[in-house]
C-alpha positions as CSV (number, residue, x, y, z in Angstrom):
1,X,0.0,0.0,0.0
2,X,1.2,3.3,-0.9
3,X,1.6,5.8,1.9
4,X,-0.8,8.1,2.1
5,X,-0.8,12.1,1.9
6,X,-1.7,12.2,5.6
7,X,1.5,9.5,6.6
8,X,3.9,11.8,4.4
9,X,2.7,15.2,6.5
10,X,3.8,13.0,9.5
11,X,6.7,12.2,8.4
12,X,7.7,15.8,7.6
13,X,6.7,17.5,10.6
14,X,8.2,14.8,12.4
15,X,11.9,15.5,10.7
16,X,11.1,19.4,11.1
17,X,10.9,18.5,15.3
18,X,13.6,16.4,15.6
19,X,16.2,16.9,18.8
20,X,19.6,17.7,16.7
21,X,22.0,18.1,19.8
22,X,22.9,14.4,19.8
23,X,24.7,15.1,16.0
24,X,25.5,18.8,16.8
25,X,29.3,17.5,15.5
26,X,28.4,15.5,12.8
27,X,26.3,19.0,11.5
28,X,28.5,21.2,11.8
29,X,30.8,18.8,10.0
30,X,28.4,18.7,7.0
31,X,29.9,18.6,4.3
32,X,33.1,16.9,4.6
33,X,33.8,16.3,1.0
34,X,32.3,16.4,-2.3
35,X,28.2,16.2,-2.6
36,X,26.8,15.1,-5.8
37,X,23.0,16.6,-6.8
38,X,21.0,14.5,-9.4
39,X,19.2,16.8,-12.0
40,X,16.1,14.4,-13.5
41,X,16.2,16.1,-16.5
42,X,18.7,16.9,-19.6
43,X,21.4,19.3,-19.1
44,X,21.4,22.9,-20.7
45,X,17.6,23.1,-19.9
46,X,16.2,25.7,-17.3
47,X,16.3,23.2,-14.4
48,X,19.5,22.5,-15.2
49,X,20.5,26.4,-14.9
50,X,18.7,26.4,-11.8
51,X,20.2,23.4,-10.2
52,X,23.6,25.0,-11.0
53,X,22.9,28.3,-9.7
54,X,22.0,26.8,-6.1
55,X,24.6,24.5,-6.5
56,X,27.3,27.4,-7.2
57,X,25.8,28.7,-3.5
58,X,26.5,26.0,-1.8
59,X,30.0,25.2,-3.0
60,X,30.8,29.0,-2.0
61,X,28.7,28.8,1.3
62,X,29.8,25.2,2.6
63,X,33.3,24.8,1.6
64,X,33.1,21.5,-0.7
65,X,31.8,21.4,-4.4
66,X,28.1,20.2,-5.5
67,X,28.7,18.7,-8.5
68,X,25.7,18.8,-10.9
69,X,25.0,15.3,-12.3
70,X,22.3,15.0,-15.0
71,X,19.9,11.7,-15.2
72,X,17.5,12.0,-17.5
73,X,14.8,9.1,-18.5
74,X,11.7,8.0,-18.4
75,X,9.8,11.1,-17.2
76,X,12.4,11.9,-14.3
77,X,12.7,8.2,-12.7
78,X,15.6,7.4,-13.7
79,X,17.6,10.0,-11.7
80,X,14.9,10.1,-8.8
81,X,15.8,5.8,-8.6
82,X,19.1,6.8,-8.4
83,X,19.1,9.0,-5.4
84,X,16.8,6.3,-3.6
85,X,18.9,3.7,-4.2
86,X,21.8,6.1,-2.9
87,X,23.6,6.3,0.5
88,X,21.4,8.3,3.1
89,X,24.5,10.7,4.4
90,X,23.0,13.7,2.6
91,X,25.9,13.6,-0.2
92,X,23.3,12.6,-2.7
93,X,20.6,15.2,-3.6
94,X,17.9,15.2,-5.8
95,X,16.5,18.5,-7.5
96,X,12.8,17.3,-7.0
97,X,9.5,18.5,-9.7
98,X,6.3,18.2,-10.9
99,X,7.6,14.7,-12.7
100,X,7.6,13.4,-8.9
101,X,4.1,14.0,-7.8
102,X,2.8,13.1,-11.1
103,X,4.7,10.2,-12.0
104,X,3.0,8.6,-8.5
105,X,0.1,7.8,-10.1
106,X,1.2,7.9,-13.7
107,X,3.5,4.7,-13.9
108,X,1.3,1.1,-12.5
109,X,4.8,0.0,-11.5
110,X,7.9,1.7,-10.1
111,X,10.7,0.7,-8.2
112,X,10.5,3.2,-5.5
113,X,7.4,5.2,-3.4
114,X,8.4,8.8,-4.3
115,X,6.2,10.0,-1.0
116,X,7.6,7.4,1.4
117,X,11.3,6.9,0.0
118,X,12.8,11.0,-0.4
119,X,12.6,13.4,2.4
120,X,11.8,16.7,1.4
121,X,14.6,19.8,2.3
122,X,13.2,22.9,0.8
123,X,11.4,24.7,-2.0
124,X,12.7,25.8,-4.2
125,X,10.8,28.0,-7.2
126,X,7.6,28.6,-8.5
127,X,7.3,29.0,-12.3
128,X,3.7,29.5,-13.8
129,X,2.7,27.8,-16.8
130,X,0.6,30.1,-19.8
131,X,-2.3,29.3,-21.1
132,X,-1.6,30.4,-25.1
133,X,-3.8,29.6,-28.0
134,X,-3.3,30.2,-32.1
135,X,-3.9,33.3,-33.6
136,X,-6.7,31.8,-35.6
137,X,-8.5,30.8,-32.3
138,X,-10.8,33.8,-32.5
139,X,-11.3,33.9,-28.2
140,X,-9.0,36.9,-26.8
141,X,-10.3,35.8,-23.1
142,X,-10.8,32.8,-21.4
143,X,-14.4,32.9,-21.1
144,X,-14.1,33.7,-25.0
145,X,-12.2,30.9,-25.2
146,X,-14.4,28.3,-22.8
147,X,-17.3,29.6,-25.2
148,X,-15.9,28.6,-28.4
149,X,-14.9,25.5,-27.2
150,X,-18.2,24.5,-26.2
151,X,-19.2,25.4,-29.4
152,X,-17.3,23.4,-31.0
153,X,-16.6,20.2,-28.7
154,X,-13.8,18.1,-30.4
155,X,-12.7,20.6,-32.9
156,X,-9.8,22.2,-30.8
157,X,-6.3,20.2,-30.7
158,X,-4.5,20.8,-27.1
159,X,-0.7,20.3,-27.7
160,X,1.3,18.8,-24.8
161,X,5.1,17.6,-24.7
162,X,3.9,14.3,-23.7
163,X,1.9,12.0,-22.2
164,X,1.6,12.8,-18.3
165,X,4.0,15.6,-18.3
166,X,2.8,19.2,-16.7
167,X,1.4,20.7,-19.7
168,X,-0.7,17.6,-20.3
169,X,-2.3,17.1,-16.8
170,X,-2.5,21.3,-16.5
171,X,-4.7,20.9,-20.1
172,X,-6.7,18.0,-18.5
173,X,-7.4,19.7,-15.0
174,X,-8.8,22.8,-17.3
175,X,-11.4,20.7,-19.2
176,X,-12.5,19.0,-15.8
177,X,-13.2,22.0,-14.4
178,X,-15.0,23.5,-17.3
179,X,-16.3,20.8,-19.4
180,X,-14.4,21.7,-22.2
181,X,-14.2,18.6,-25.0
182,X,-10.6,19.3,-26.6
183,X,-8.6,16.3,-28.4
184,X,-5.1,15.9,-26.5
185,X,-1.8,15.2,-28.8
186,X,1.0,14.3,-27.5
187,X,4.3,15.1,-28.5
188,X,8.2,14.3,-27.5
189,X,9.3,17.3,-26.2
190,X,8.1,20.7,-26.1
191,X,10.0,21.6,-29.0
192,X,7.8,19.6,-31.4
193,X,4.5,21.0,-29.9
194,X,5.4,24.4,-30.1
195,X,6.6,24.3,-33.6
196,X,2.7,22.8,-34.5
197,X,1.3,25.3,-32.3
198,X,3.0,28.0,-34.4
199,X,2.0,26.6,-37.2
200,X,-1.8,26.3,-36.3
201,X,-2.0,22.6,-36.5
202,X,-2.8,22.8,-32.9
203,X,-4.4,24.9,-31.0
204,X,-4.1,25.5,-27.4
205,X,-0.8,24.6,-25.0
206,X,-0.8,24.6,-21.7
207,X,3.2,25.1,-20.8
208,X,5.7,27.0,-19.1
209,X,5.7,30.6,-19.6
210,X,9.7,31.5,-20.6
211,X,9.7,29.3,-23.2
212,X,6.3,30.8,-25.0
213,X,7.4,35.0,-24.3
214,X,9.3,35.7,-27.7
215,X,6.4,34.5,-29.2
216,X,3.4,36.0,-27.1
217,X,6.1,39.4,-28.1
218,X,5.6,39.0,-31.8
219,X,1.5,38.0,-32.0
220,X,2.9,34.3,-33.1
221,X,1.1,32.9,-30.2
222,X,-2.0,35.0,-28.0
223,X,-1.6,34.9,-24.2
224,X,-4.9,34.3,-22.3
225,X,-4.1,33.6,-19.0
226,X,-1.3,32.6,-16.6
227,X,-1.6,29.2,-14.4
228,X,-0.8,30.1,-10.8
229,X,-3.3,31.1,-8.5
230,X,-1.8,34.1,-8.0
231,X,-0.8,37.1,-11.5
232,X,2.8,36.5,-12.4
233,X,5.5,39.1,-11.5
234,X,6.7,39.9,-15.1
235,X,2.9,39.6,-16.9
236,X,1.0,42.0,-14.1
237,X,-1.4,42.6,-16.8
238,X,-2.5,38.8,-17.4
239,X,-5.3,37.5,-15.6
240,X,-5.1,33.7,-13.9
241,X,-7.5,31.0,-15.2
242,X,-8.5,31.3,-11.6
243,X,-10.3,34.7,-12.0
244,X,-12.4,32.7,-14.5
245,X,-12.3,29.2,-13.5
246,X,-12.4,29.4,-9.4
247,X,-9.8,26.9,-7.7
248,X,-8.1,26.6,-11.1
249,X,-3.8,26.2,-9.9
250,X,-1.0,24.8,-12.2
251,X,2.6,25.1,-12.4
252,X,6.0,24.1,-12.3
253,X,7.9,23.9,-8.8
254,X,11.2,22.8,-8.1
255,X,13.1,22.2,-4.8
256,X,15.3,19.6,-3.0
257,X,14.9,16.1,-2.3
258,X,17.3,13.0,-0.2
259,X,17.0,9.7,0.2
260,X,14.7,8.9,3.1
261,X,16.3,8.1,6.6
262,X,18.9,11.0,6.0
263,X,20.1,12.4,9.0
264,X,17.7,15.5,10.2
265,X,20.6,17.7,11.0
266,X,21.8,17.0,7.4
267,X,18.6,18.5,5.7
268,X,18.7,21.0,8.3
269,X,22.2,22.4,7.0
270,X,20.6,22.4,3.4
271,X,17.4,24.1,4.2
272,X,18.8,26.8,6.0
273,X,22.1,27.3,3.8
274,X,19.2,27.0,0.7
275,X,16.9,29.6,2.5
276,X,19.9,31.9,2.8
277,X,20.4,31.7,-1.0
278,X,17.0,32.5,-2.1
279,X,16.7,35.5,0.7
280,X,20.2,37.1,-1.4
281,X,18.8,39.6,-3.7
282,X,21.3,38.8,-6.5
283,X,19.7,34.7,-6.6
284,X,16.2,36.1,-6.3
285,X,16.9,38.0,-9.8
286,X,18.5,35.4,-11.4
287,X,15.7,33.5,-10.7
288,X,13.3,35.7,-12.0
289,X,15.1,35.9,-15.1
290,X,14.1,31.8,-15.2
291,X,10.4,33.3,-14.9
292,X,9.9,31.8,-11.2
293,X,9.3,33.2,-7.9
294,X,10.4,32.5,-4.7
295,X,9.5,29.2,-2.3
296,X,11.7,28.9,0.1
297,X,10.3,27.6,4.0
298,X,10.8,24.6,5.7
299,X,11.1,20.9,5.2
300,X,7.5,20.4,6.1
301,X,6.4,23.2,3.8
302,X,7.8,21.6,0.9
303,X,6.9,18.3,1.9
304,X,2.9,19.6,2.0
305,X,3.7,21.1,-1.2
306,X,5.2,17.6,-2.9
307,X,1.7,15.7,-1.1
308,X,-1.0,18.5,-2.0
309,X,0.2,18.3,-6.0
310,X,0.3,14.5,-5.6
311,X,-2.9,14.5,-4.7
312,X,-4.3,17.1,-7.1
313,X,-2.6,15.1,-10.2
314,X,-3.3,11.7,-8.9
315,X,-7.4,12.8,-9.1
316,X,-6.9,14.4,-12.6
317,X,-4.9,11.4,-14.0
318,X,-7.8,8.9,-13.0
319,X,-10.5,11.0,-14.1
320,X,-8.8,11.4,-17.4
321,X,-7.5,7.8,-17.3
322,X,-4.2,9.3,-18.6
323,X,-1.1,6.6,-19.1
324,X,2.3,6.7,-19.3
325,X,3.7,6.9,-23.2
């Protein structure tokens, strides 16, 4: 049985109350030599940038190098398996994503409990997702948009860079909660489904917003609405779906995972060394300039965080009876 959200909430505030004083030496020893981070995802990409930029931090901040190690594979399991399968001494870190709460549900079979086997350390970022449509989509609004498409149930193609990844689900949770009949096609990567979206052979995409700006600048693509709950620091201007569709939230998050049983005063040392980085005001612009905002908070926060969006996705990928491609 898999653990359930409640357990993992346990489990977190437990780690975040844990006496430290029996370890004080071995944290203040921490790190003692090199600590390797596993980045799910291909190299060069923005959570690659990001990973490196904290990374940078903590090689300054704690005397010994993080050494960026890129595992990407079958929609971020490959390098999660890898850190689970790794020592618990807190020289194995995993930069942890939407992949993770997703893939929970996603994948019938995998080698490791996400929830029950990586101990949350601390948020990281925020990064909304946009909700952009074809210039020959004649909606200019979202309740234009939820109009037409009832209008014309089946007619309107919803790009996504695969099946199950956060553009996907983010496109299915919208049609849930409005009743919207759009046909889903999946591509392998977002490069593939934006080069159809520009070229009208879909419609609608549901993805992260720095990758879609150049083209929302030159009218190739019409911005309707940004993901988060909350209007996004460099589009003040753009309404949420969630003025429209009440309750509507989705986006990318990033922050930092361990293997399970790692020592509390080890995740300590990285949340607080972490929370220092994303308090310095030259790291908080560089991560705007990634088009994210600011988590940062405790292990228990970002341990809610990684439950609540398993959760959330875990409903949306039944209802939608989505499978892994």
């Amino acid at each position: 049985m898999k653990p359930s959200r409640r357990h993992f909430l346990r489990l977190t505030a437990a780690v975040a109350v844990l006496p430290v004083a029996p370890h004080v030496a071995r944290a203040k020893g921490y790190p003692t030599r090199l600590v390797r981070w596993i980045v799910p995802f291909p190299a060069g990409g923005p959570t690659d940038i990001l990973a490196r930029l904290i990374g940078h931090w903590l090689s300054e901040h704690l005397g010994q190098p993080f050494i960026i190690d890129n595992r990407p594979g079958a929609g971020s399991n490959v390098g999660t398996e890898a850190v689970v399968r790794a020592p618990p001494d807190g020289y194995t870190l995993l930069l942890v994503g939407p992949p993770s709460a997703i893939n929970a549900t996603l994948y019938d079979k995998l080698n490791f409990n996400f929830i029950r086997d990586i101990a949350p350390a601390v948020g990281i970022i925020r990064v909304p997702n946009v909700m952009v449509v074809h210039p020959s989509v004649p909606a200019k609004t979202v309740p234009e948009f939820i109009a037409y498409a009832k209008a014309n149930p089946g007619k309107i193609n919803m790009a996504s860079s695969g099946n199950g990844t956060s553009p996907h689900v983010a496109g299915e949770l919208f049609k849930m909660m409005t009743g919207v009949d759009m046909v889903h096609v999946p591509y392998r990567g977002a490069a593939p489904a934006l080069t159809d979206l520009i070229a009208g052979q879909v419609q609608v995409y549901f993805a992260t917003a720095p990758t879609l700006i150049e083209y929302i600048g030159t009218g190739k693509l019409r911005l309707l609405a940004v993901t988060t709950a909350t209007r996004f620091d460099a589009l003040p201007n753009i309404p949420t779906v969630d003025d429209f569709v009440p309750g509507y939230e989705a986006s990318a998050w990033y922050g930092v995972g361990l293997p399970k049983n790692t020592p509390a005063e080890v995740v300590d040392v990285l949340n607080k060394e972490i929370n220092a980085a994303l308090a310095d005001a030259k790291i908080k612009a560089r991560l705007a300039d990634l088009g994210g905002t600011v988590l940062a908070g405790s292990p228990a926060d970002f341990g809610k965080l990684i439950a609540d969006e398993t959760e959330k996705w875990a409903k949306v990928i039944r209802a939608a009876n989505i499978k892994a491609g």
